[in-house]
FIVOVEX-405675 format. One line per 3 residues: number of its first residue (from 0); for each residue x, y, z of N, C-alpha, C, O. Coordinates in Angstrom, 1 decimal, padded with zeros to 4 digits, always signed. Atoms other than C-alpha are relative to their C-alpha. Layout:
N
NUM> X,Y,Z,X,Y,Z,X,Y,Z,X,Y,Z | ... $
//
This chain:
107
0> -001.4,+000.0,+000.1,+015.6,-051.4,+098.7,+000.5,-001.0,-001.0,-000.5,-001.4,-001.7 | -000.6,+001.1,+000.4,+017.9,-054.1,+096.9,-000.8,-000.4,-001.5,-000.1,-000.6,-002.5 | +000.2,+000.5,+001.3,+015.6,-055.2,+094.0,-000.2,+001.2,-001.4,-000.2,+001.0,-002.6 $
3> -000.4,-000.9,+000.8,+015.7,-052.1,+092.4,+000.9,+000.6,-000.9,+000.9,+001.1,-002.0 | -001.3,-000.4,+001.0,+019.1,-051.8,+091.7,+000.4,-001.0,-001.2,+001.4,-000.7,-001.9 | +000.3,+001.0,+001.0,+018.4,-054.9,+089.2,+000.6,+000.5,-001.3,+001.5,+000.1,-002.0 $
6> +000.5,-000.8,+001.4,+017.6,-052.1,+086.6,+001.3,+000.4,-000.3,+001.8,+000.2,-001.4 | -001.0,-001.1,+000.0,+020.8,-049.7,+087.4,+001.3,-001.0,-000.9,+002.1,-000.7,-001.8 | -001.4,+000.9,+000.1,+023.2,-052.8,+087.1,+000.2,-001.0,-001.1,+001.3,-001.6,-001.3 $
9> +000.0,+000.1,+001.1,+022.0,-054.1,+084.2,+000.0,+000.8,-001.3,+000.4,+000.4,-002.4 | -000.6,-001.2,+000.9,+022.2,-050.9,+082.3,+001.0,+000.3,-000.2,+001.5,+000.3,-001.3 | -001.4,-000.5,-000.2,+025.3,-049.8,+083.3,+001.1,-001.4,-000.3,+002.2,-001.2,-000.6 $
12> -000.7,+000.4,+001.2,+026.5,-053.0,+082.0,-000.1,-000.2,-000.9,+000.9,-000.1,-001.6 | +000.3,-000.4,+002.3,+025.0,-053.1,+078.4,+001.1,+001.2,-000.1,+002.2,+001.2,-000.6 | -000.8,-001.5,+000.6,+026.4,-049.3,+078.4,+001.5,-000.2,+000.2,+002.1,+000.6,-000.5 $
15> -001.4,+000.5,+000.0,+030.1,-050.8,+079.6,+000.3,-000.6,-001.6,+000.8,-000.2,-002.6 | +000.0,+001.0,+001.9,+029.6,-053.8,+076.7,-000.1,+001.1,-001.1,+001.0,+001.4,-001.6 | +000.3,-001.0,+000.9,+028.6,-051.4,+074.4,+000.9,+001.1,-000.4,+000.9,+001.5,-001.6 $
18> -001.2,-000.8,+000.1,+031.5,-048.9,+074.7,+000.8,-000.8,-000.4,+001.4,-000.5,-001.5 | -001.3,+001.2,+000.2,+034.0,-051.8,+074.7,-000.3,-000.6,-001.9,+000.6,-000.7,-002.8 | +000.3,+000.4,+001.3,+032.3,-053.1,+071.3,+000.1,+001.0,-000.9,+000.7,+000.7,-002.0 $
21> -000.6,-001.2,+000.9,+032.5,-049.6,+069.6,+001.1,+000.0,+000.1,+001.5,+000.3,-001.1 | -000.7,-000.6,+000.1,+035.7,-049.2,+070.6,+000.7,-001.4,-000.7,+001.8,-001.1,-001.2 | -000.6,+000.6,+000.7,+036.7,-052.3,+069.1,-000.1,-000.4,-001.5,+000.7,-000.9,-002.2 $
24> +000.1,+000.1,+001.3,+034.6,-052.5,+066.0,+000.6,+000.9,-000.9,+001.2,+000.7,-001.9 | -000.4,-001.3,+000.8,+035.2,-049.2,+064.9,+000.7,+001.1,+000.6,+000.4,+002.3,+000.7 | -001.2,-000.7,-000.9,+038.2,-048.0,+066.9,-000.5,+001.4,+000.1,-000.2,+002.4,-000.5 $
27> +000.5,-001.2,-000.6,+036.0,-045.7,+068.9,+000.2,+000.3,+001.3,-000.3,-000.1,+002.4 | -000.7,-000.5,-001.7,+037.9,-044.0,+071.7,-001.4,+001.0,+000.8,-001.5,+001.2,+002.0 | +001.2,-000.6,-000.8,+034.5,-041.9,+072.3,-001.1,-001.0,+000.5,-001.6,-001.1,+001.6 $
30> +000.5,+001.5,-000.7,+032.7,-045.2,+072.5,+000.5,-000.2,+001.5,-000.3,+000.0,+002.4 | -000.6,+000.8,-000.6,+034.9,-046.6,+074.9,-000.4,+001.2,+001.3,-000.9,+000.9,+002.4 | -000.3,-000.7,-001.1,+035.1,-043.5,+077.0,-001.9,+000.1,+000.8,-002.1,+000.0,+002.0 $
33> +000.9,-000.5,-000.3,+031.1,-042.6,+076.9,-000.6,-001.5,+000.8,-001.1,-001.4,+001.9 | +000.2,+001.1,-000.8,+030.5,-046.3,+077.9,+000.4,-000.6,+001.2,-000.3,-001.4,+001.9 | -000.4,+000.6,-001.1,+032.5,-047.0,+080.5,-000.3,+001.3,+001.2,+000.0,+001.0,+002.3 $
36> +000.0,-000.8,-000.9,+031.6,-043.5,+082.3,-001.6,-000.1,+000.3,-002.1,+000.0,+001.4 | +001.1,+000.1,-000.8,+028.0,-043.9,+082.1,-000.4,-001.7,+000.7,-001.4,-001.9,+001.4 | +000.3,+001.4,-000.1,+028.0,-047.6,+082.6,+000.4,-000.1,+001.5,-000.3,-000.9,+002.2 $
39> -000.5,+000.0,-001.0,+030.1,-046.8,+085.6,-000.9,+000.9,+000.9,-000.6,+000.7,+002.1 | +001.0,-001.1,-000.5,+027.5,-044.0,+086.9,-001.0,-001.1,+000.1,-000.9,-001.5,+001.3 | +001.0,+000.6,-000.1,+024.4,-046.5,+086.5,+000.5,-001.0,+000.5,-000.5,-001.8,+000.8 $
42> -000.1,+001.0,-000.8,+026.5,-049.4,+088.2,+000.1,+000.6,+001.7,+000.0,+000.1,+002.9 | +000.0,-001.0,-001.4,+027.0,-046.7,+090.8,-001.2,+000.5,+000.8,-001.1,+000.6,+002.0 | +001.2,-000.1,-000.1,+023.6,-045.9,+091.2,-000.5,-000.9,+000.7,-000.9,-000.7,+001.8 $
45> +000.0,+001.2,-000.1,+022.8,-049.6,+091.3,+000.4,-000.6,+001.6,-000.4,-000.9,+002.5 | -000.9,-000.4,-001.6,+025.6,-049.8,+094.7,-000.5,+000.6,+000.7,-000.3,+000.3,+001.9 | +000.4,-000.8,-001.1,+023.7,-047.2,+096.2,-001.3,-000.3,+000.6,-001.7,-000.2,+001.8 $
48> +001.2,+000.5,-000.4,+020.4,-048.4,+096.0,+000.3,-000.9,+000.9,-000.1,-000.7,+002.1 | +000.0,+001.1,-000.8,+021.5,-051.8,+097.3,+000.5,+000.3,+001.5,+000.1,-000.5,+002.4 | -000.2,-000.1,-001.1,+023.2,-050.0,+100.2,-001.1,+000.5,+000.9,-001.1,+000.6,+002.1 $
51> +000.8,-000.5,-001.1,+020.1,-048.7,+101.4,+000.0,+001.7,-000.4,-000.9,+002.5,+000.0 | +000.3,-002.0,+000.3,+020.8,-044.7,+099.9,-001.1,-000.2,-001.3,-000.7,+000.2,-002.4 | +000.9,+000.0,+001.6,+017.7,-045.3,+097.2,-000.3,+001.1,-000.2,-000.2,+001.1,-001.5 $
54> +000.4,-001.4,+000.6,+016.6,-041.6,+096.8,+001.7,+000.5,-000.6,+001.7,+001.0,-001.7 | -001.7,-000.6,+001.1,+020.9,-040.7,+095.7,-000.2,-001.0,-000.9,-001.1,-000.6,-001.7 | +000.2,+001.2,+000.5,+020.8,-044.1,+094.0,-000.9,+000.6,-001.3,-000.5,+000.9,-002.4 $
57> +000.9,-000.6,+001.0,+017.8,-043.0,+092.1,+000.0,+000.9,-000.9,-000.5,+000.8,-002.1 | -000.3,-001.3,+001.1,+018.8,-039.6,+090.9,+001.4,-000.1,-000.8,+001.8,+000.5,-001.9 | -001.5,+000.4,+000.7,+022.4,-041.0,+090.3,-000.6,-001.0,-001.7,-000.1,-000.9,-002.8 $
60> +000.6,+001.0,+001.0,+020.5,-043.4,+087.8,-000.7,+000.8,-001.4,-000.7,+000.6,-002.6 | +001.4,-000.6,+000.7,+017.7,-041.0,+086.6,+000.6,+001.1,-001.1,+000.0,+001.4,-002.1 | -000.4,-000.7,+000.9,+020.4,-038.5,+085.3,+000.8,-000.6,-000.7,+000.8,-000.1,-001.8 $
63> -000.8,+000.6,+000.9,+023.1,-040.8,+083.7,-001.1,-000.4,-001.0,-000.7,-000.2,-002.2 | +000.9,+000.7,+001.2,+020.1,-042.4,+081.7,-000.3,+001.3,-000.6,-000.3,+001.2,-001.8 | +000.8,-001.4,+000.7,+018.7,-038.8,+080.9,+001.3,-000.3,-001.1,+001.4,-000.9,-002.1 $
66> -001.5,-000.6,+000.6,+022.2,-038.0,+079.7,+000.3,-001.2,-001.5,+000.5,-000.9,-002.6 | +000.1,+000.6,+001.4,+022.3,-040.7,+077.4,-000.9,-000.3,-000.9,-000.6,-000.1,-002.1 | +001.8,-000.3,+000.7,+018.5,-041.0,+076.2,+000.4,+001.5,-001.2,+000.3,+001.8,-002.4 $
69> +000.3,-001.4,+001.2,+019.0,-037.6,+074.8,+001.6,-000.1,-001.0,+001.4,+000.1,-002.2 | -001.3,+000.2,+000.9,+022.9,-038.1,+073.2,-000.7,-000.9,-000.9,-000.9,-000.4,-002.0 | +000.3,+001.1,+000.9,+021.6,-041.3,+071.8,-001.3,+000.3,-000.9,-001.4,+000.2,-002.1 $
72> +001.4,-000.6,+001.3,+018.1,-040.1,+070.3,+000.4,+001.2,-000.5,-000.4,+001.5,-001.5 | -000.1,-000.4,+001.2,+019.6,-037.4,+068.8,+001.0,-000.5,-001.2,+001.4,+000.0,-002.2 | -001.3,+000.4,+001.0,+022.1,-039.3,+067.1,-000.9,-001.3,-000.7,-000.9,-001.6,-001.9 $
75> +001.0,+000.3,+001.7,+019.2,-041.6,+065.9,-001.1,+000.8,-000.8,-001.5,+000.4,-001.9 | +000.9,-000.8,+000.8,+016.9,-038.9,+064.8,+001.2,+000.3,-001.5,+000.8,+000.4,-002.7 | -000.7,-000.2,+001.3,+020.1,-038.3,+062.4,+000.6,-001.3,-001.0,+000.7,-001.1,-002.2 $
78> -000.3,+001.1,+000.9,+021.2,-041.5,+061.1,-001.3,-001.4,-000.3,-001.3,-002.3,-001.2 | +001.1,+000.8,+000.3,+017.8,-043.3,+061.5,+000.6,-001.8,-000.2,+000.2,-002.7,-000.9 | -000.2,+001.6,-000.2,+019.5,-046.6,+062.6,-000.5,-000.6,+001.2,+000.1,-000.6,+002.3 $
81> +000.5,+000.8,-001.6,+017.7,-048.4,+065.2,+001.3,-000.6,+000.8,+001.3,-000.7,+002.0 | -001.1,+000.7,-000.9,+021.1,-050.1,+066.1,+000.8,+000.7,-000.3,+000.9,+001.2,-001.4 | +000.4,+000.1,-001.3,+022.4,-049.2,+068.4,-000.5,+000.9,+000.7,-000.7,+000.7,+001.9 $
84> +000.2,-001.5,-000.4,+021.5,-045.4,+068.7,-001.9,-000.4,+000.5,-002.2,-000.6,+001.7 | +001.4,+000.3,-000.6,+017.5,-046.2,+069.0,-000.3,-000.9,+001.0,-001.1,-000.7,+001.9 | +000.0,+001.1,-001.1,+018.0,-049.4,+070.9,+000.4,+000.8,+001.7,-000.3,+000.7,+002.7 $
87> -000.9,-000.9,-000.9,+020.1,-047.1,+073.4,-000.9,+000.6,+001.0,-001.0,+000.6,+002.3 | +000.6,-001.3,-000.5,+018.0,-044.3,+073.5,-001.5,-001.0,+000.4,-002.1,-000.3,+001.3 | +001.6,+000.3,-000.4,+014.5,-046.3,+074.2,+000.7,-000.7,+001.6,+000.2,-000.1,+002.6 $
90> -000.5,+000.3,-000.9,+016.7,-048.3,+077.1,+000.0,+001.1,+001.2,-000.6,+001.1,+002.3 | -000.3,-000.8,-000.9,+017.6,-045.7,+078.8,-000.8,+001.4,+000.5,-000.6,+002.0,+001.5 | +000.8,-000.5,-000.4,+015.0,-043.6,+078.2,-001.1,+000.0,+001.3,-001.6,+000.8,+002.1 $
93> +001.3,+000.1,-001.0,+012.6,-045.7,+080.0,+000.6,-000.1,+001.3,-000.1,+000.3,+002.3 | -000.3,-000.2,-001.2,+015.2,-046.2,+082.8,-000.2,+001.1,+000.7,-000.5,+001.1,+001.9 | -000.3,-001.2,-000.5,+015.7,-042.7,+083.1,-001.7,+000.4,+000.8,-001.8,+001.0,+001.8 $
96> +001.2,-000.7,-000.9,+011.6,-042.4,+083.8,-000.4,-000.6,+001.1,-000.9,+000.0,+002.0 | -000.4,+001.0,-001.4,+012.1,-045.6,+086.1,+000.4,+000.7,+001.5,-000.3,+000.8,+002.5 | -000.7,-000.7,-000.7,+014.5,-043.9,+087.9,-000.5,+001.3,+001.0,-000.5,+001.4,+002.3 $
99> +000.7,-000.9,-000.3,+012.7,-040.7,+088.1,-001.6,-000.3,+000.9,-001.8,+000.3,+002.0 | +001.6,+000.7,-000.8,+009.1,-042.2,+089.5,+000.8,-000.4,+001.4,+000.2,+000.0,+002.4 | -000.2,+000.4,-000.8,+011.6,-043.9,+092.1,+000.4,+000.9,+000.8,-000.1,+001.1,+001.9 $
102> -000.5,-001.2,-000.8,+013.6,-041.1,+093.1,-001.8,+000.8,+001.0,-002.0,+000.9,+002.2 | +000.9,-000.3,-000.9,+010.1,-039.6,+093.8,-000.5,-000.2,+001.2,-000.8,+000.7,+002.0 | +000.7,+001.2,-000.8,+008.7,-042.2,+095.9,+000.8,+000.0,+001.4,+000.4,-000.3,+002.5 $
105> -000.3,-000.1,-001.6,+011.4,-041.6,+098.4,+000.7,+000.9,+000.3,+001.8,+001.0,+000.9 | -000.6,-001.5,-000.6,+011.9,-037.9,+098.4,-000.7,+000.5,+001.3,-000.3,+001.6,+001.8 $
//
């Protein structure tokens, strides 16, 4: 239980931070929006585990990270900038397999 959600709740706030800083560098209202919904999904996640629901918890986690892993790697396969689209996508990638192994473990 509990030390798991470590992972959820530190993602989900980089991916907050991270929307809030697009939307301020480069007055990005999709920033702002895509950050604070997944940021809010993987702090949710995070909540659930610590309550004790770790298999919802898990899959709540496993797909918000999917969902950004792939938005964000294809947006660096096109601009080939490691920051912040590759940084993003490797984050959340590995959460997302994180997640996934956990979810297993207590289906």
């Amino acid at each position: 239980m509990g030390g798991s959600a470590h992972l959820s709740l530190t993602v989900g706030t980089l991916l907050i931070g991270g929307g809030i800083m697009g939307y301020v560098r480069k007055d990005s209202m999709a920033s702002l929006a895509a950050g604070t919904t997944f940021g809010g999904l993987m702090i949710g996640s995070g909540l659930l585990i610590q309550a004790g629901r770790d298999y919802e918890g898990h899959v709540v986690g496993a797909a918000a990270s999917g969902v950004v892993a792939a938005a964000m790697g294809a947006r660096f396969v096109r601009s080939r900038a490691f920051m912040p689209a590759g940084a993003v996508s490797l984050l959340t990638a590995a959460s997302a397999a994180y997640h996934c192994k956990k979810a297993s473990e207590w289906q």
